[in-house]
Backbone bond lengths (Angstrom), bond angles and torsions (degrees), N, CA, C in turn:
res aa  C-N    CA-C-N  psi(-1)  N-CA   C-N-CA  omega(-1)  CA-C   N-CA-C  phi
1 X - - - 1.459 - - 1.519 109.97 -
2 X 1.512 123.65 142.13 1.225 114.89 -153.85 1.746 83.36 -96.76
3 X 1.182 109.18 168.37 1.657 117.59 -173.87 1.181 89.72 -112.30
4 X 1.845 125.81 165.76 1.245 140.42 -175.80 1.564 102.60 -138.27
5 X 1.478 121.30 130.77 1.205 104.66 160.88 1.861 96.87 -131.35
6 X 1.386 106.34 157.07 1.362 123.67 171.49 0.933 114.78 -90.57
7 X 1.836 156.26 122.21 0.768 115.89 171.13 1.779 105.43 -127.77
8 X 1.622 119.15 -140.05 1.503 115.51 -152.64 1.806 116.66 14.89
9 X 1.302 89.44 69.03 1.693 110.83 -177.00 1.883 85.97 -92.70
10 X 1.478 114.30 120.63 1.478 126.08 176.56 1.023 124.45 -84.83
11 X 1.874 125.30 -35.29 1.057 134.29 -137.73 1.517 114.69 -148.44
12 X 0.798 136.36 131.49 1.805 112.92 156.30 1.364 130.71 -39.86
13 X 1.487 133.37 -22.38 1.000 118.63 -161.72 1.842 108.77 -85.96
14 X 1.509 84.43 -36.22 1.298 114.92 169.85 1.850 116.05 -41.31
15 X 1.351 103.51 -57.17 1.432 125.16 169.40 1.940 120.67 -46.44
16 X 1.379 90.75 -68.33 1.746 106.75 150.86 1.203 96.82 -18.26
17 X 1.514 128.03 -93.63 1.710 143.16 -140.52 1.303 90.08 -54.23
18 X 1.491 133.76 -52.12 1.477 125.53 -121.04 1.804 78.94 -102.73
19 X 0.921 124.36 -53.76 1.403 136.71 168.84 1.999 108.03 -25.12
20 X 1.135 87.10 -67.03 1.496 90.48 177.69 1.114 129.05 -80.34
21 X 1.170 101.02 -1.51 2.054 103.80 176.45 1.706 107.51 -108.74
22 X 1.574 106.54 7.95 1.112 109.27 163.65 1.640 113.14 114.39
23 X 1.154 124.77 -26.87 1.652 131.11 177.17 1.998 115.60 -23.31
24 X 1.002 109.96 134.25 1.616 114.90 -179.80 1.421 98.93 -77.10
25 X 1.094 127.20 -39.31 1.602 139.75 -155.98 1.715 104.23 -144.08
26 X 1.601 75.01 157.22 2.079 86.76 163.17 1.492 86.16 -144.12
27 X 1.407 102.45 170.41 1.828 113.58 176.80 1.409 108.04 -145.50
28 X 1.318 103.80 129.64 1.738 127.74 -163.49 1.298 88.33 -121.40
29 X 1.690 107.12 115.94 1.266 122.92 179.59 1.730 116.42 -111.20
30 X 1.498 94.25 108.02 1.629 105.71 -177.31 1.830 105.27 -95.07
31 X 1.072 121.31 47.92 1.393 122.93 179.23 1.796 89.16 -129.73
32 X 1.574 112.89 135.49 1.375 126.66 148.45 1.933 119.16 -4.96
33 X 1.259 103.62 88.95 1.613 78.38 -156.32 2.456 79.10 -159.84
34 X 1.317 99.57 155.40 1.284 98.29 167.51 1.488 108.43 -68.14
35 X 0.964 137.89 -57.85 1.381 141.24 171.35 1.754 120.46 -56.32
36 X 1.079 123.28 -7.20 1.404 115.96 147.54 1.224 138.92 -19.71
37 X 1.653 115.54 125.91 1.455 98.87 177.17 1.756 98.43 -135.35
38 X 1.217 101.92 -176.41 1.457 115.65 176.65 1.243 117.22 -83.64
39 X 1.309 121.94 165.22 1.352 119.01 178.93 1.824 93.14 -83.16
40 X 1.056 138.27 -32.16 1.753 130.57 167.24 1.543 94.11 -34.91
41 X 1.545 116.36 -88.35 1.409 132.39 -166.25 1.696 112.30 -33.26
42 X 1.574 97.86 -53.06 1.699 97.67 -176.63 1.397 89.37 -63.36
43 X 1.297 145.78 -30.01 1.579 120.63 -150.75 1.742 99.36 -100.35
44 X 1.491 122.82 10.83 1.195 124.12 176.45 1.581 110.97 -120.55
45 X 1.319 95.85 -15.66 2.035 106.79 165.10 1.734 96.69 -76.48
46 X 1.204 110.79 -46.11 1.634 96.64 -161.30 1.527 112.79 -83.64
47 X 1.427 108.26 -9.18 1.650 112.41 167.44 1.663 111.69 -68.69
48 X 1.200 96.07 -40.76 1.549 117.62 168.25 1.731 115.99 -12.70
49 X 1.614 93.65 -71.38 1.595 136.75 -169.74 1.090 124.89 -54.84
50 X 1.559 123.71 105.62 1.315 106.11 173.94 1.254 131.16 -79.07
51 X 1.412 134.32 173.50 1.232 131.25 -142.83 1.621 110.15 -70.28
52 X 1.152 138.96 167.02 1.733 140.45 -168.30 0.830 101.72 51.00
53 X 1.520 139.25 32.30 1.421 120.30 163.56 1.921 110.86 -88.84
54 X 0.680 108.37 137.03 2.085 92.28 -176.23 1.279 111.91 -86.96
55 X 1.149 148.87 126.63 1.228 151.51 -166.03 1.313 112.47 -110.32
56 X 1.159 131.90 123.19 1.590 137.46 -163.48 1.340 105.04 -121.28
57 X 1.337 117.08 145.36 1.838 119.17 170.10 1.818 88.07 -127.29
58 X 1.710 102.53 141.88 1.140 111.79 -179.97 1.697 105.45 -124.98
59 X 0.971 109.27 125.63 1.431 118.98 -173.60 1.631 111.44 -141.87
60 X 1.279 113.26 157.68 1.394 136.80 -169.06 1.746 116.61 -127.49
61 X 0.977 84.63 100.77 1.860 106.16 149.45 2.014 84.32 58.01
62 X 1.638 117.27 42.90 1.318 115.71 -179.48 1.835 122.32 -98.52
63 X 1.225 104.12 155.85 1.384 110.49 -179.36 1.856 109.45 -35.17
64 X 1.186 136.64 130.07 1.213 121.13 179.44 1.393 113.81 -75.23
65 X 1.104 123.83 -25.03 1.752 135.10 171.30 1.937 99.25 -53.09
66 X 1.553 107.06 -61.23 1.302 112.47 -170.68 1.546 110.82 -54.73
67 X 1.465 120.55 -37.16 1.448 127.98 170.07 1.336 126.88 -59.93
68 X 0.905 105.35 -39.53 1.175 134.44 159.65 2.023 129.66 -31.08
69 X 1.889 84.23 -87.77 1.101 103.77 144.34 1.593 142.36 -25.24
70 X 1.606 100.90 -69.37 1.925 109.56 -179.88 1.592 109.27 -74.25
71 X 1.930 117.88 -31.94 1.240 103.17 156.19 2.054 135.32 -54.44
72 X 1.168 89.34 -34.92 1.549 94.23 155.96 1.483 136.09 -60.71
73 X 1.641 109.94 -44.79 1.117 109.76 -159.16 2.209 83.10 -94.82
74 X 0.703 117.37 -43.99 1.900 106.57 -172.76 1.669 92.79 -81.35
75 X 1.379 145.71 -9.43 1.592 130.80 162.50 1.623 75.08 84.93
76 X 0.906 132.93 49.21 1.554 115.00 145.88 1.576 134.34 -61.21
77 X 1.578 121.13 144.74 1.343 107.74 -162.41 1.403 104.04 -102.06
78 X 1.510 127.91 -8.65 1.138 145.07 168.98 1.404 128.67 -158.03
79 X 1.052 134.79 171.69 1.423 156.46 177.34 1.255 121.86 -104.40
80 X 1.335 131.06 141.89 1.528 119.56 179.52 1.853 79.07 -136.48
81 X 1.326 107.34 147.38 1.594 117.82 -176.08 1.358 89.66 -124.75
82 X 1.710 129.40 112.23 1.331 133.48 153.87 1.560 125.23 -83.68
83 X 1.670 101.32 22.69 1.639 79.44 -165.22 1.714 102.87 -122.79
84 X 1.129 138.01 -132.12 1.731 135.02 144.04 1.405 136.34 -62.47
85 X 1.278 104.97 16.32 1.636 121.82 -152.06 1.213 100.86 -56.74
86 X 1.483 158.69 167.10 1.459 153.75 -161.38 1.561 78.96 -142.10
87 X 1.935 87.23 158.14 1.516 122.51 -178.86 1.818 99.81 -49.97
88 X 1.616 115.87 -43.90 1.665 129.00 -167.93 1.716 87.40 -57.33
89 X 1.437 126.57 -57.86 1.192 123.46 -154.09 1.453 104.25 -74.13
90 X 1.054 109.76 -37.64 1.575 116.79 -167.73 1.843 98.28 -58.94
91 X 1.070 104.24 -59.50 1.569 118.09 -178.52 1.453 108.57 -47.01
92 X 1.144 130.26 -51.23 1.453 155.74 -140.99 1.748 93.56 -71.18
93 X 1.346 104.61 -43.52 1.576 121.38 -156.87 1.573 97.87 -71.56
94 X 1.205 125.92 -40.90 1.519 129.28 176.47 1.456 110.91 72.99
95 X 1.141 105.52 21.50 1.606 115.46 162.68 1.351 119.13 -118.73
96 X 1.357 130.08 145.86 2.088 133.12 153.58 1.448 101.69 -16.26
97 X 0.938 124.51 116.02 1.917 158.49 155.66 1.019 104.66 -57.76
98 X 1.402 149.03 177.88 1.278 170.91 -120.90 0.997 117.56 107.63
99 X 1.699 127.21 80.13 1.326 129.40 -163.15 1.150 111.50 -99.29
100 X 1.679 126.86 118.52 1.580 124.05 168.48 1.269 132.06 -66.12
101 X 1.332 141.44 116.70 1.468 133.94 154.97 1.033 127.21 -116.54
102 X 1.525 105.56 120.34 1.344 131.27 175.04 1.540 121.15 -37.93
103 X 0.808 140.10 132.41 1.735 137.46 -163.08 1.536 102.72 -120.67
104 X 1.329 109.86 97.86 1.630 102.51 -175.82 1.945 89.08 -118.95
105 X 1.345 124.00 -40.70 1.458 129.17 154.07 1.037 106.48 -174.31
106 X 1.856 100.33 -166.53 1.163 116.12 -165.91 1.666 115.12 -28.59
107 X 1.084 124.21 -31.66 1.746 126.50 177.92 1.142 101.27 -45.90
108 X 1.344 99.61 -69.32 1.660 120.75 -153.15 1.868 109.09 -30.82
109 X 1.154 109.99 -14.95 1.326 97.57 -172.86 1.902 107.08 -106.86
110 X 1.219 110.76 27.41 1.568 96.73 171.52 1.107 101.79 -114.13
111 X 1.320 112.70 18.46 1.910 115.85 168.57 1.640 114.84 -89.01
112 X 2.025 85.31 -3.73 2.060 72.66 159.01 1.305 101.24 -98.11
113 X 1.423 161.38 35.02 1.430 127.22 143.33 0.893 114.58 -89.34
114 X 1.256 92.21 165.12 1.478 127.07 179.35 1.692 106.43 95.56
115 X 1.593 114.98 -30.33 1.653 111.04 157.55 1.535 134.08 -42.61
116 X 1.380 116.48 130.19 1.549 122.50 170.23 1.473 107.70 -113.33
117 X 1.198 115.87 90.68 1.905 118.29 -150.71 1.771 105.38 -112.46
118 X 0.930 131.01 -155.99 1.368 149.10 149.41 1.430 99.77 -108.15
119 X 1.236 125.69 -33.77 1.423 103.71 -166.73 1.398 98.89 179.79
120 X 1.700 122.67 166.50 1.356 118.72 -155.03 1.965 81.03 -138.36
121 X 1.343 100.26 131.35 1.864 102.05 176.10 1.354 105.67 -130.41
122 X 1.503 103.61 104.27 1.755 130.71 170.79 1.447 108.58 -76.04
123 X 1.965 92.63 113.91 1.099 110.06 -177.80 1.163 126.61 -108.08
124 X 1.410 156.41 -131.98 1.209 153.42 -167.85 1.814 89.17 -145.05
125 X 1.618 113.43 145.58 1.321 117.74 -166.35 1.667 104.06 -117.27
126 X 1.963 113.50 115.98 1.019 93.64 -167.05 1.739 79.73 -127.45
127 X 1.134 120.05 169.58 1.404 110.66 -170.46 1.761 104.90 -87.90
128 X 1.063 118.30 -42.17 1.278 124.39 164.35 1.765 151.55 -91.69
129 X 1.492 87.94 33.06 1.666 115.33 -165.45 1.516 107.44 -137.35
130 X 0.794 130.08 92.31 2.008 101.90 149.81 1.101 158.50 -49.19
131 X 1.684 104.45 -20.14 1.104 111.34 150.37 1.820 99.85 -166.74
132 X 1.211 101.63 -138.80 1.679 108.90 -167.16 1.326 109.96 54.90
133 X 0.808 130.63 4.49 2.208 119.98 -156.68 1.647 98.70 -54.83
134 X 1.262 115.53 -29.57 1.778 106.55 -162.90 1.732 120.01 66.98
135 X 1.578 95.85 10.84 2.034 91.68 169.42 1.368 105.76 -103.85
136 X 0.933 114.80 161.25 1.482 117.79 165.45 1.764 120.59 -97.57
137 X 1.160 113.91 116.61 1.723 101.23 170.95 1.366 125.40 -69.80
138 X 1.599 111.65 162.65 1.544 91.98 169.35 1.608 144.90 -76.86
139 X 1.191 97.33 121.83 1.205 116.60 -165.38 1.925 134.42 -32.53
140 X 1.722 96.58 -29.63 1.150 134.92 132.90 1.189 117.87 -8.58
141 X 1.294 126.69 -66.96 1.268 119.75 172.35 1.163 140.78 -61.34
142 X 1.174 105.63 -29.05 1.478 114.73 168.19 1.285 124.56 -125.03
143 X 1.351 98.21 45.38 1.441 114.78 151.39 1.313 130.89 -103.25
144 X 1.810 117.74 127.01 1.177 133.69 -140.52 1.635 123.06 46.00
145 X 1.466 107.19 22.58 1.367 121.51 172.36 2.329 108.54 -34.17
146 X 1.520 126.98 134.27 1.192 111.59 -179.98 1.838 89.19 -124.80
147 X 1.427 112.05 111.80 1.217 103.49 173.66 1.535 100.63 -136.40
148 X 1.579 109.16 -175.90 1.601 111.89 -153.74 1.498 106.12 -106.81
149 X 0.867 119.52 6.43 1.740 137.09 142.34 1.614 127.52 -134.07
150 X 1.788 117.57 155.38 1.333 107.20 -168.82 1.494 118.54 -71.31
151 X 1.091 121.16 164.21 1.206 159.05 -156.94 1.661 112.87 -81.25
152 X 1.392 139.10 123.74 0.865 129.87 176.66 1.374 110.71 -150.36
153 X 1.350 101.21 113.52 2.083 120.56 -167.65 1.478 108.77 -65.46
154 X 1.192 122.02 105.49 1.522 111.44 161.67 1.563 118.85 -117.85
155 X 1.211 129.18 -168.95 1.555 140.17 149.27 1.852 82.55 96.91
156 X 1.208 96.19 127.73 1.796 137.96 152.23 1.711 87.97 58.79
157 X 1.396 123.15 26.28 1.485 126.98 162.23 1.987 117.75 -38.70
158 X 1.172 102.61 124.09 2.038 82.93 178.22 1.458 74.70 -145.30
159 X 1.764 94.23 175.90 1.451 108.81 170.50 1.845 117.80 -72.59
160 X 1.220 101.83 -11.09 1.761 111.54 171.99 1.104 122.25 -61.99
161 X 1.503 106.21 -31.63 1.532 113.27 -146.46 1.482 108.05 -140.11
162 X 1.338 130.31 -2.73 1.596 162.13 -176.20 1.439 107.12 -67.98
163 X 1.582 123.06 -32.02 1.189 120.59 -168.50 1.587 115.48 -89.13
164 X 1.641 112.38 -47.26 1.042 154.55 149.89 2.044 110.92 -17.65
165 X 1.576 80.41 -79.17 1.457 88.24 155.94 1.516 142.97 -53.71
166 X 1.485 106.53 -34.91 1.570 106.83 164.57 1.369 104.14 -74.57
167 X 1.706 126.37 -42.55 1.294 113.60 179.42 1.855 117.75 -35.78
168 X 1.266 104.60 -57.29 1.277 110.23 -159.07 1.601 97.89 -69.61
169 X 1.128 119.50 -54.19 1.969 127.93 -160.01 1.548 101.38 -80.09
170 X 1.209 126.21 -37.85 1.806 126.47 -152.47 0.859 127.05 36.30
171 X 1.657 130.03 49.98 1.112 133.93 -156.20 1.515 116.90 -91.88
172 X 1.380 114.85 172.64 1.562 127.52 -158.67 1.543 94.53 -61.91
173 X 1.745 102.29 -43.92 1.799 103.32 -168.04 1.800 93.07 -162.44
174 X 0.960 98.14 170.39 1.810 121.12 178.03 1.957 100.97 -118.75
175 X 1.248 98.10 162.83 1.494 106.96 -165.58 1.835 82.52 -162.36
176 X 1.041 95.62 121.60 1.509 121.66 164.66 1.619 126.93 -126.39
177 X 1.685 126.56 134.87 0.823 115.98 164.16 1.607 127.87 -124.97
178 X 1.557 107.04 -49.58 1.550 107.32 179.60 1.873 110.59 -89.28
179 X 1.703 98.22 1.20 1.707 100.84 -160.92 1.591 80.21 -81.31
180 X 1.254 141.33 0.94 1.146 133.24 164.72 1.678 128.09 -136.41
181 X 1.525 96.22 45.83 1.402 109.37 158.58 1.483 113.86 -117.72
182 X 0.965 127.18 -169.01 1.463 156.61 -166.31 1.479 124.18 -169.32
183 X 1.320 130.85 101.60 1.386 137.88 -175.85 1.427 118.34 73.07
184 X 1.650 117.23 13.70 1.596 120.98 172.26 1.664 80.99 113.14
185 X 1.232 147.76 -26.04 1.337 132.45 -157.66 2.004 112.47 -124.17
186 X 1.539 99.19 130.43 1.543 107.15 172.33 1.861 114.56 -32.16
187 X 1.623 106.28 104.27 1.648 109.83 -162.67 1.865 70.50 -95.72
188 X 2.117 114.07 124.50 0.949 144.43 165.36 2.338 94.74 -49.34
189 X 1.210 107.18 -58.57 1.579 100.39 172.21 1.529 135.93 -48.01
190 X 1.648 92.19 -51.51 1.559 94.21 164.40 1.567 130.90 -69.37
191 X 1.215 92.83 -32.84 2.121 100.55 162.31 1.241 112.96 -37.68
192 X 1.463 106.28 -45.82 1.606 109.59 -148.45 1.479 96.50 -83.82
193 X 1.216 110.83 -59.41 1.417 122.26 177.67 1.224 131.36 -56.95
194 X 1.732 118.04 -10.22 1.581 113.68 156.05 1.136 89.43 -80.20
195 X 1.270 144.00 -64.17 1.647 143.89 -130.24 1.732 92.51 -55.05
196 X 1.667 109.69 -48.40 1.493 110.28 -174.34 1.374 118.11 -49.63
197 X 1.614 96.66 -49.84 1.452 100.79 176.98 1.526 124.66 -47.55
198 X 1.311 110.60 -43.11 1.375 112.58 175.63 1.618 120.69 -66.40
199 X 1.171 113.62 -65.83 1.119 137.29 158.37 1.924 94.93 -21.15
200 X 1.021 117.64 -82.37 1.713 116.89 -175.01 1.527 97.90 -58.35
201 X 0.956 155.97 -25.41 1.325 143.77 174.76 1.956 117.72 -71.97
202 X 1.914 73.95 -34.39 2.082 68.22 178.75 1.751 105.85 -76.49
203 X 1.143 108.28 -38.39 1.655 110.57 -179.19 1.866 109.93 -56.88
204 X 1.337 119.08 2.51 1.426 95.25 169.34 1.566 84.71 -130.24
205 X 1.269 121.06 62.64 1.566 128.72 159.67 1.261 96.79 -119.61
């Protein structure tokens, strides 16, 4: 069953929706980012949450003490690193990995060795972003992708185009963020309605 996570989740209420329409995960992004939150906010989103929900902090190219730290203080269940972070750093942290790679081509994917991760999240390659972009790369690339942790599809994900995309990749999980906002903010409709989408795609596997 493919897993779903939501992520630059801002708010509790936000959390609520994604929670109840079924989401494995949400992702609270403490890196420089419009969707940023505080470690207050993450620690009042994740009170939010009912239990098995996985809670992710996504951060960039950050102090490892500070990672450290906000995973402690919000009970995070993992980490996602969007920035250059190396296999030494990744390890170093002694927490679940979530390693991003940028998908610009065929290259782009020998920037997972040397990683010992939970999981590797293929993103869309923009030269001046780390992540969020809202494009999708080609899909192409990571199809029949063989790497040494699972797989997790991101960049320009929507409920249009979500199904399509698992067709081609079959990936471990999907990660969406702006393919389900509306006006900069988590639209409670579009949550629901990727989650379905996914959700109905794994039921005819």
């Amino acid at each position: 069953m493919v897993r779903i996570k939501i992520c630059g989740i801002m708010d509790a209420a936000a959390a609520v929706v994604a929670a109840a329409a079924g989401t494995d995960a949400i992702g609270l992004v403490f890196a420089p980012s419009r969707r940023q939150v505080t470690v207050e906010q993450a620690r009042r989103i994740a009170f939010a949450l009912p239990p098995f929900v996985t809670k992710v902090g996504v951060f960039v190219d950050d102090d490892p003490a500070r990672v450290r730290e906000i995973a402690d203080a919000v009970h995070l269940d993992a980490v996602q690193l969007h920035g250059v972070e190396s296999p030494e750093y990744a390890a170093a942290l002694g927490l679940p990995v979530i390693k991003a790679i940028r998908m610009r081509d065929r290259s782009s994917v020998e920037a997972m060795r040397g990683y010992r991760v939970f999981a590797f999240l293929l993103d869309s390659f923009e030269p001046d972003l780390a992540g969020g972009t809202g494009k999708a790369f080609n899909w192409d690339l990571a199809a029949g992708l063989q790497a040494s942790a699972p797989l997790i599809l991101a960049g320009g994900l929507t409920a249009e185009n979500v199904q399509p995309a698992l067709q081609a990749v079959r990936p471990y999980g999907v990660d969406v963020s702006s393919g389900v906002e509306t006006d900069g903010g988590k639209d409670p409709g579009k949550i629901r309605e990727f989650i379905a989408r996914v959700r109905s795609w794994n039921g005819t596997r």
